[in-house]
C-alpha positions in Angstrom: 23.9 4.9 32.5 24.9 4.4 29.2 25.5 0.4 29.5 22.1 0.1 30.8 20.1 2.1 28.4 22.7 -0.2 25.7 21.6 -3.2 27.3 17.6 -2.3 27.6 18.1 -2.0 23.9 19.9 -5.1 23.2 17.3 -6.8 25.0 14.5 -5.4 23.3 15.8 -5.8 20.3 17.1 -9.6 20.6 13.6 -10.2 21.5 12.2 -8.5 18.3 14.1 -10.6 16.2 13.8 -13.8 17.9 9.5 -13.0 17.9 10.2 -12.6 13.9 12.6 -15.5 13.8 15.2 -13.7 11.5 18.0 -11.3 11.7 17.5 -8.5 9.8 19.8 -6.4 7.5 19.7 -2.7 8.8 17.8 -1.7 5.3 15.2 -4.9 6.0 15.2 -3.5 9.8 14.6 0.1 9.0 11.5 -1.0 6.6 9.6 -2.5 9.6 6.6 -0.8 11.0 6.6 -2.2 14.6 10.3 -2.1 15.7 11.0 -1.4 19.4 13.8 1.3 18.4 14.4 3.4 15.1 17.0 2.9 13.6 19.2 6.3 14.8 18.4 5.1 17.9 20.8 1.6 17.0 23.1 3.7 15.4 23.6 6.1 18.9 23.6 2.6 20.8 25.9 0.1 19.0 27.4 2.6 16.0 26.8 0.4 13.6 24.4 -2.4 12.6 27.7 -5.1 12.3 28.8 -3.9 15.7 25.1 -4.5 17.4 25.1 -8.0 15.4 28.3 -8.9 17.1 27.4 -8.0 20.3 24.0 -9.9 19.6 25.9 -13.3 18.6 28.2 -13.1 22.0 25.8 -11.6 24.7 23.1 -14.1 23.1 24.2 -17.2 22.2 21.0 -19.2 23.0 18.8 -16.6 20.7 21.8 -16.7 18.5 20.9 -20.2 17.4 17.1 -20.1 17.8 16.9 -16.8 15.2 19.5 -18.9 13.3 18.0 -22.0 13.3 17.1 -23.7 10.2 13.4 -24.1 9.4 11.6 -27.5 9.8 11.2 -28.8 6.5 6.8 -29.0 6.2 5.5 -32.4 6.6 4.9 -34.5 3.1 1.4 -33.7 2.3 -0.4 -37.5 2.0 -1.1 -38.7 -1.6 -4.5 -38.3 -2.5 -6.4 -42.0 -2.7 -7.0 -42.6 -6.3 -10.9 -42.0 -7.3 -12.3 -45.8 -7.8 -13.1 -46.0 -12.0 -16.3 -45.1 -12.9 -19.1 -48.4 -13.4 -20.0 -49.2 -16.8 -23.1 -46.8 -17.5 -26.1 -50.0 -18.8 -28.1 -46.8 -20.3 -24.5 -45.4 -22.5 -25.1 -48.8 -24.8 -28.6 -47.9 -25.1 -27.6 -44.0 -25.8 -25.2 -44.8 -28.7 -27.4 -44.5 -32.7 -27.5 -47.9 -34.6 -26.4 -48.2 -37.7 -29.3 -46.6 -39.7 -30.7 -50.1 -41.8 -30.7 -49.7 -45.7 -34.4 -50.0 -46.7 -35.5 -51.3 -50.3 -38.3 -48.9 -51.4 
């Protein structure tokens, strides 16, 4: 009865992980909210969280690789076309003060 519960666990928890796409230290794993098993629970299964890795890398192979995978590097993001340079404004020559003209009074 034992191997079976052991194995319902493994299961659940190979899936957890490959769903999160990470292996988890036990600290990182006992800080998660939604985990199929608490942490005791591992413990009482596997003794100890190097033992249930171990198990997880040789019953698992296939997941193995897939939670070990190395992310896809994002696609290069496309240079942005360069903005065409503004048209001479015929108004700004118009806008700027003449010389004020010396007047003989």
């Amino acid at each position: 009865m034992r191997i079976r519960g052991r194995k319902a666990a493994l299961d659940a928890l190979v899936m957890y992980m490959m769903e999160k796409g990470k292996l988890f230290t036990r600290l990182e794993y006992s800080k998660q909210s939604d985990v199929p098993l608490r942490i005791g629970q591992v413990d009482n299964y596997f003794g100890n969280w190097s033992r249930l890795v171990a198990i997880m890398e040789n019953d698992y192979p296939d997941a193995w690789k897939q939670i070990h995978a190395p992310e896809p590097e994002p696609a290069p993001k496309p240079e942005p076309a360069p903005k065409p340079a503004p048209a001479d404004d015929p108004l700004a020559a118009l806008s700027k003060t003449a010389p004020a003209e010396k007047s003989e009074d």
